[in-house]
C-alpha positions as CSV (number, residue, x, y, z in Angstrom):
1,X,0.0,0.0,0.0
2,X,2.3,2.5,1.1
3,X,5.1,1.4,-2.6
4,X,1.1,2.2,-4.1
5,X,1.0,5.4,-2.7
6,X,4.5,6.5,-3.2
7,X,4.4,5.5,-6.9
8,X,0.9,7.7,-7.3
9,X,2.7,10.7,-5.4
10,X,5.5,10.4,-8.0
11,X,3.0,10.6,-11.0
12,X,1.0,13.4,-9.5
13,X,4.6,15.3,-8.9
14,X,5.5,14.3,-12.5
15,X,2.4,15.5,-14.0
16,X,2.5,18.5,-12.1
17,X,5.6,19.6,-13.5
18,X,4.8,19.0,-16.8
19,X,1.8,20.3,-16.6
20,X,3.9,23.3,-15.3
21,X,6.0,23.5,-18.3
22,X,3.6,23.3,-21.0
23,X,1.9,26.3,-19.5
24,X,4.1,28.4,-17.7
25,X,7.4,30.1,-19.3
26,X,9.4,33.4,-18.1
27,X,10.7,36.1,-20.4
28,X,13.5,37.6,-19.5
29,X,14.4,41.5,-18.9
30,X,15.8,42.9,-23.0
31,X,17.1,45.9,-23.3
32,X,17.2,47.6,-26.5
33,X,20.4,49.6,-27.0
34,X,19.8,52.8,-29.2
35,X,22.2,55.8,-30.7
36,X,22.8,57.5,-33.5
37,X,25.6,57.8,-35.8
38,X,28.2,60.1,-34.0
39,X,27.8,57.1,-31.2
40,X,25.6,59.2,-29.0
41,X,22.5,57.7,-27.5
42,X,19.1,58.3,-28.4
43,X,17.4,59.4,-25.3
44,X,14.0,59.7,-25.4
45,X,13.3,56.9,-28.4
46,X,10.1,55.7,-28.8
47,X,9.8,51.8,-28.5
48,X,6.9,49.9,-29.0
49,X,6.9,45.7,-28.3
50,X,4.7,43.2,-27.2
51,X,5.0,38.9,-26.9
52,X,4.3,36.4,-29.8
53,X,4.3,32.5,-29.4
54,X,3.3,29.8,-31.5
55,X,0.6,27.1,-31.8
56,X,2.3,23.7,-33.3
57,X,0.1,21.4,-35.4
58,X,0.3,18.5,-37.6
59,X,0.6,21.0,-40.3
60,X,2.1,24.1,-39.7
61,X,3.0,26.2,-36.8
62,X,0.8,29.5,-36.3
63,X,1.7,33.0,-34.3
64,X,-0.1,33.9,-31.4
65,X,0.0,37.6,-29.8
66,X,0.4,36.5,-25.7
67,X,0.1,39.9,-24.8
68,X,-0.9,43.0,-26.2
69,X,1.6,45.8,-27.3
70,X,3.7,48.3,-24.7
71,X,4.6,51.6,-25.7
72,X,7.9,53.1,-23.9
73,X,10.8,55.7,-24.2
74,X,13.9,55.0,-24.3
75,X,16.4,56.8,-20.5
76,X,19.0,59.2,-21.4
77,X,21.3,56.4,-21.7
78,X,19.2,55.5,-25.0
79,X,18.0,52.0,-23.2
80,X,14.9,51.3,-23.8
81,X,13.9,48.3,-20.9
82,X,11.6,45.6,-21.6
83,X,11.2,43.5,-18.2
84,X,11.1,40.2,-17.6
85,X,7.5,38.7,-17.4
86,X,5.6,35.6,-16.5
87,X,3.4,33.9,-19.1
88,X,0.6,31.3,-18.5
89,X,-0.2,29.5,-21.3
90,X,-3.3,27.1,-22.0
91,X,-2.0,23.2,-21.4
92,X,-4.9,22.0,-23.8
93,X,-2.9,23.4,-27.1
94,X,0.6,22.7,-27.7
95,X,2.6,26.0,-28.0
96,X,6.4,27.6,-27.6
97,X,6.7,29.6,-25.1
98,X,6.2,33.6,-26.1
99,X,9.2,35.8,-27.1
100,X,9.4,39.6,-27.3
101,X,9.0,41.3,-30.5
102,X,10.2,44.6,-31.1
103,X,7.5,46.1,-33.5
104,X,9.0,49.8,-34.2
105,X,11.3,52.2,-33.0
106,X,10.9,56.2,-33.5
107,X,13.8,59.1,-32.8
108,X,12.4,62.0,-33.2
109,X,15.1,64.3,-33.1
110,X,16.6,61.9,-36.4
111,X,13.0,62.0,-38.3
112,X,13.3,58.3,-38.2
113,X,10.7,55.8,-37.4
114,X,11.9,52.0,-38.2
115,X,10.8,48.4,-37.9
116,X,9.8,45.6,-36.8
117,X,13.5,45.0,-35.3
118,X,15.3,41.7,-35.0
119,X,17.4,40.5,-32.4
120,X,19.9,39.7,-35.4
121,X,21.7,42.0,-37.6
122,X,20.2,43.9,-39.9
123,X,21.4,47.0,-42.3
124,X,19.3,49.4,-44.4
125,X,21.8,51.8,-45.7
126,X,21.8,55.2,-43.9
127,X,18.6,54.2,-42.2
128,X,19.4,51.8,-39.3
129,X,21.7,49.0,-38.3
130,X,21.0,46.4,-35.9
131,X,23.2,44.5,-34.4
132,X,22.6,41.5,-32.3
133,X,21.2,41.8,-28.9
134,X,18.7,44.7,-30.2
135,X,21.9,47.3,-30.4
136,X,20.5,50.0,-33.0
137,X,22.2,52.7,-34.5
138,X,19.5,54.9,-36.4
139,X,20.4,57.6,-38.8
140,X,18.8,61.1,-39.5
141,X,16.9,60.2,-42.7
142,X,15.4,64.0,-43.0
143,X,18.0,64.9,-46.0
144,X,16.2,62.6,-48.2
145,X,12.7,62.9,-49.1
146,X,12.2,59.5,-50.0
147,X,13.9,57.9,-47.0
148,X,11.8,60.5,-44.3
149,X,8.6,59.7,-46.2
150,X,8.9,55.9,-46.0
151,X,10.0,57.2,-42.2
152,X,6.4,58.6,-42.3
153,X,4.8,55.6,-43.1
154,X,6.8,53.3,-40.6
155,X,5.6,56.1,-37.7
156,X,1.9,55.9,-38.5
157,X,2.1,52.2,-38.4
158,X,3.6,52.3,-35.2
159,X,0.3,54.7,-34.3
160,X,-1.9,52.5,-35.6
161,X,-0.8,49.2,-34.9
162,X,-0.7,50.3,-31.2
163,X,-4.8,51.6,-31.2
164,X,-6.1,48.7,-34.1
165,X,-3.2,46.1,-34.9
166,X,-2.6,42.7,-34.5
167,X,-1.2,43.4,-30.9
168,X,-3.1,46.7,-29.9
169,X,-2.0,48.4,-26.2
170,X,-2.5,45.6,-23.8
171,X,-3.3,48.4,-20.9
172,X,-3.5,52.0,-22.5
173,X,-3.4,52.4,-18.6
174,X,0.2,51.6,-18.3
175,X,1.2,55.0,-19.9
176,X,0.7,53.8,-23.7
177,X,-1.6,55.2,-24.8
178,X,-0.3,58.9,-23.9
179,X,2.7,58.3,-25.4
180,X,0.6,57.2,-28.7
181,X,-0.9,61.0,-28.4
182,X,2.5,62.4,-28.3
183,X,3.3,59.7,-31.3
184,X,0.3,61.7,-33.3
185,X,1.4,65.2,-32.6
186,X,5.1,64.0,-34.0
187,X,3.5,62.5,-36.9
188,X,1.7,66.3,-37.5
189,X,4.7,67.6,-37.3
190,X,7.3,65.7,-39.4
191,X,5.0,65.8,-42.2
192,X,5.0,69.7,-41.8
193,X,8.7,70.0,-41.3
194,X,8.7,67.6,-44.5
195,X,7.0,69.4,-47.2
196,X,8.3,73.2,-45.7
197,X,12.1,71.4,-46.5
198,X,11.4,69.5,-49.6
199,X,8.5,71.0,-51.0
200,X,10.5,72.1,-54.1
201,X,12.9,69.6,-54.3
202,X,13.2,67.1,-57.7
203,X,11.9,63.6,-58.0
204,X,14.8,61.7,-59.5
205,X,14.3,57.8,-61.0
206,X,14.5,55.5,-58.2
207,X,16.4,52.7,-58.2
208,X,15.1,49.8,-60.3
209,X,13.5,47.6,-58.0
210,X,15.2,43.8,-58.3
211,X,11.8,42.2,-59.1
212,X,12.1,44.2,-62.6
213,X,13.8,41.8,-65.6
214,X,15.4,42.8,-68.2
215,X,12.4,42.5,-70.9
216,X,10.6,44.4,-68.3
217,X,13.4,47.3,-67.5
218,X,12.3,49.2,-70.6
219,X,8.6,49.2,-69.8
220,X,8.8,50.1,-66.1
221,X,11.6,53.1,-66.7
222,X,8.9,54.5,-68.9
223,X,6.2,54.3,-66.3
224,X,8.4,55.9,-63.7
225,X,9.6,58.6,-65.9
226,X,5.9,59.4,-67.1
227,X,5.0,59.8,-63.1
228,X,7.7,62.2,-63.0
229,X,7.0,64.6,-66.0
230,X,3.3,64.6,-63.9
231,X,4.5,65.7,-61.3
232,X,8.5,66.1,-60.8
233,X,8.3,68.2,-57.5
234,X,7.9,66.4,-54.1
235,X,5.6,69.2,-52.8
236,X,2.3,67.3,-54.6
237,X,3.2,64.1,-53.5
238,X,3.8,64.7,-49.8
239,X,0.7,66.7,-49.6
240,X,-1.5,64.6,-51.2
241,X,0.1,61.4,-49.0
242,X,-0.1,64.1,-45.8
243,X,-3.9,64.6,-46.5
244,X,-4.4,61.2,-46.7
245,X,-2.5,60.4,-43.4
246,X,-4.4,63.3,-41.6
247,X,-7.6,62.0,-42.0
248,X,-6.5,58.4,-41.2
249,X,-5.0,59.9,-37.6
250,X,-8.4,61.8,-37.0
251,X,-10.1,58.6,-36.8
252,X,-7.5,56.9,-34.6
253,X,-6.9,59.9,-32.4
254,X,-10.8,59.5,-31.8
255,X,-10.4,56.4,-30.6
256,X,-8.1,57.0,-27.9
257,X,-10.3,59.4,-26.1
């Protein structure tokens, strides 16, 4: 009786711990590690993460959001601290535990808003380099029109992907959401500061894009040169994608109030 009763203690304590280990998993503090070109750190980034996991199946494996977005800053030090956190996962699905995902960064003193950042390295030419361990160095992309309006667009995702994403704010409580607010008024104002410096500056050809074969080179450089004799100043173009944008952050800045 009593070999009986230490033999079911043992599979209760077994079971237990598994039980505890397909459910419960800890994250561990990151820090993302942020400066700019000269070396000098980019106090007061914007940083916006939240926690993805996966569902394994006989077929494929599928990405779960565990917990909603976070919107931060980065200290004077340009860190920007995600903590360490507990997850509890259901035991009746089999899933990895959740790992931090670093949706976008914004430096608003570099006009440059960047993302989703790996933990592995990464280079965009005179954008942002990443190297592992989430140490970014972001340039200031505001000499180039086409490099601060894709900027533009990479900030109002970070906006809206914090308000109506895939991984919205998981507490708007927690500080997030007025930090989205301030993320809005930016926005505002880098498009301003955008069209009052490059308002009369030339469209040139971009580069051709590497989908583009040769019996199609022809064919697409006549496209992109007839979109330039339209309109070969950048003053139409970012108004017309600023007017856009405008309305789309109305509707998004309602929703936070």
């Amino acid at each position: 009786m009593r070999a009986g009763r230490a033999i079911g203690g043992t599979l209760l304590a077994m079971a237990a711990v598994l039980l505890a280990a397909a459910s419960i998993s800890w994250s561990p503090e990151v820090t993302v590690h942020l400066r700019d070109a000269a070396g000098a750190p980019a106090s007061g980034a914007y940083v916006r993460y939240h926690y993805e996991g996966s569902i394994l199946n006989f077929v494929d494996s599928l990405d779960y959001v565990a917990r909603g977005s976070v919107v931060t800053r980065a200290d004077a030090e340009g860190r920007a601290i995600v903590p360490g956190r507990l997850h509890v996962r259901s035991p009746l699905r089999l899933t990895l535990p959740p790992r931090v995902f670093v949706d976008r960064v914004y430096v608003p003193r570099l006009h440059n808003a960047v993302g989703p950042i790996p933990p592995f390295s990464l280079t965009q030419p005179g954008v942002v380099e990443v190297e592992p361990g989430y140490r970014v160095t972001m340039y200031d992309v505001s000499g180039d029109p086409v490099l601060w309006e894709r900027s533009l667009d990479q900030l109002y995702d970070f906006i809206r992907g914090s308000i109506e994403g895939r991984a919205p704010m998981a507490d708007p409580r927690d500080g997030s959401a007025a930090l989205v607010r301030e993320l809005i008024d930016h926005l505002r104002a880098e498009q301003a500061a955008l069209l009052a410096r490059h308002r009369d500056a030339r469209r040139v050809r971009p580069d051709e894009p590497p989908w583009v074969t040769p019996e199609q080179r022809a064919e697409w450089r006549e496209q992109v040169d007839a979109n330039l004799a339209r309109e070969p100043l950048w003053g139409p173009v970012i108004e017309r994608t600023r007017d856009r944008r405008l309305e789309q952050l109305e509707r998004l800045e309602a929703r936070l109030r």
